[in-house]
C-alpha positions as CSV (number, residue, x, y, z in Angstrom):
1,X,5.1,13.3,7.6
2,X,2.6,15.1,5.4
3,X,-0.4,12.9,6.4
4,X,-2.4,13.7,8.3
5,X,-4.9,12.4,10.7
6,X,-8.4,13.3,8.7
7,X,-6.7,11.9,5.2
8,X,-7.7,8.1,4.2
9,X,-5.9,5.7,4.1
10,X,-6.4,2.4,1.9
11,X,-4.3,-1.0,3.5
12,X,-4.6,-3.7,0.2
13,X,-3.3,-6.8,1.8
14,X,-4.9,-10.2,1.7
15,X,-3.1,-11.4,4.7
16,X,-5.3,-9.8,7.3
17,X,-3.0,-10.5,10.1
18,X,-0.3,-8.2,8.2
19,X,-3.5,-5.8,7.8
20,X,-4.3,-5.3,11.2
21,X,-0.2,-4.8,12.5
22,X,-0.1,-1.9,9.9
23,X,-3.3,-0.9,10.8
24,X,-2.9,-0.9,14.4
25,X,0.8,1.2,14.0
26,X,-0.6,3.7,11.9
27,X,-3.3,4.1,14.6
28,X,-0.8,4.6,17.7
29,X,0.6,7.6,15.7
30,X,-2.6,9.0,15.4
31,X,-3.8,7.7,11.7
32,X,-7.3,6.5,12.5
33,X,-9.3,6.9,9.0
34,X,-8.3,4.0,7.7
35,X,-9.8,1.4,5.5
36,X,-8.8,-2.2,4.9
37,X,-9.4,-4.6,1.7
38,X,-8.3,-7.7,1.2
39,X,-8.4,-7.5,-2.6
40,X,-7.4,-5.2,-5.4
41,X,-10.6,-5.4,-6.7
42,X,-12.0,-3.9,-3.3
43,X,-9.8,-1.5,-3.6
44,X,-10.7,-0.6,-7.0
45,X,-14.4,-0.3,-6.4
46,X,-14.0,2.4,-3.4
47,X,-11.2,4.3,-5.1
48,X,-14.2,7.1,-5.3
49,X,-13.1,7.7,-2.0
50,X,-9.9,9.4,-2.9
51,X,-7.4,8.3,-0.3
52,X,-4.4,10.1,0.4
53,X,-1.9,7.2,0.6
54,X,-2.6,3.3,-0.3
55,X,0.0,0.7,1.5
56,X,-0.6,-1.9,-1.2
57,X,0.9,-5.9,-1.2
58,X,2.5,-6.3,-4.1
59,X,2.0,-10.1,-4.1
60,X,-2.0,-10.2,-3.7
61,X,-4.5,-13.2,-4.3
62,X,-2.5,-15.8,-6.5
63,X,-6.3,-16.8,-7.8
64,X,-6.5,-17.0,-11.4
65,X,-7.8,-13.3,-12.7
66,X,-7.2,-11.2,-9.8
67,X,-5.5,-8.2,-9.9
68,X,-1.6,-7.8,-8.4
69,X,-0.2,-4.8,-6.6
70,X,1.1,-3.6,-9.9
71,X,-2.4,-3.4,-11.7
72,X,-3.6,-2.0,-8.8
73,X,-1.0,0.5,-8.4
74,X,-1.7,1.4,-12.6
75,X,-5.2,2.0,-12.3
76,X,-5.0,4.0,-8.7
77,X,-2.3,6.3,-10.8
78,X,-4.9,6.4,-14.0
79,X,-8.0,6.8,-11.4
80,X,-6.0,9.4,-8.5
81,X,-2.9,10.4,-10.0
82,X,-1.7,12.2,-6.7
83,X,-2.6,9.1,-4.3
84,X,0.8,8.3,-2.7
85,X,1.5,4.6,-2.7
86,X,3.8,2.4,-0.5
87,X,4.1,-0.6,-2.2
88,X,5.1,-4.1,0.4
89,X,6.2,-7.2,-0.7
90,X,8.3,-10.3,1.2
91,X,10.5,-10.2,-1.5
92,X,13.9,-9.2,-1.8
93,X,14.8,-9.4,-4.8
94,X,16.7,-6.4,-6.7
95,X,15.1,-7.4,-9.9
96,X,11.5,-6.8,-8.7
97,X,12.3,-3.4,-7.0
98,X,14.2,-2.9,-10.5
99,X,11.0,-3.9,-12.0
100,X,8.7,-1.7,-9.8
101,X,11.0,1.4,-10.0
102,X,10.3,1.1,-13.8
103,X,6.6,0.7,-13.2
104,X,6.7,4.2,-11.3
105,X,6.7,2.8,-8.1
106,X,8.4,5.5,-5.8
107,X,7.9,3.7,-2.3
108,X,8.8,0.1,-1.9
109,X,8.7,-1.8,1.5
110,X,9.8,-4.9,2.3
111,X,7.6,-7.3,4.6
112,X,10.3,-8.1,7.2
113,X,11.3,-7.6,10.8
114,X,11.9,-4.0,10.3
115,X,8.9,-3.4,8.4
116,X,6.9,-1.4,10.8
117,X,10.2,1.4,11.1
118,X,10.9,1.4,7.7
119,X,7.6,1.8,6.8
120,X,7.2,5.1,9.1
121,X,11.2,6.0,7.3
122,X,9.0,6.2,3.9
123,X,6.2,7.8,5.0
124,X,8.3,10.5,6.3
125,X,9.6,11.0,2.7
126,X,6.2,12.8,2.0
């Protein structure tokens, strides 16, 4: 894994339950600069910060005008171009990973059971 243990890293997840497991995994391997938002707007405003990698939720607040995990992902790759992002939905569906791969999105993780492992399986991809 290319991350390292000073590089941010941004967890966009309204569930803050799902925030907190990722959270705490990433710490036990020795990932402690992390920050958490529960919107994409949060995330937006601190993008200034320059995180290394942004675990973003694809499906974020369903209230009318707020930004999704795939404007969020645009405007991280328009804002910090070499940000890496792992993108996590509870979808399964082969049409949206067909629609993110067309977006750009490179890492795609599905909110499951083996989330946790396969999330660690991408992040070793970089």
């Amino acid at each position: 894994m290319d991350i390292s243990a000073n590089d941010l890293i941004f967890i966009v997840d309204d569930d803050t339950f799902m925030q907190s497991m990722v959270s705490n995994h990433l710490k036990a391997r020795g990932l402690t600069n992390i920050k958490k938002f529960s919107t994409g707007e949060d995330c937006i405003a601190a993008l200034a910060l320059q995180p290394r990698l942004v675990i973003l939720d694809q499906n974020l607040s369903t209230q009318p005008g707020a930004l999704n995990g795939f404007d969020i992902f645009k405007l991280i790759r328009q804002t910090n171009p070499k940000t890496i992002i792992v993108m996590m939905s509870g979808q399964e569906d082969g049409q949206l990973v067909l629609q993110m791969m067309k977006q750009g999105i490179r890492h795609y993780v599905i909110k499951d059971s083996d989330m946790l492992p396969e999330l660690e399986n991408v992040m070793s991809e970089f």
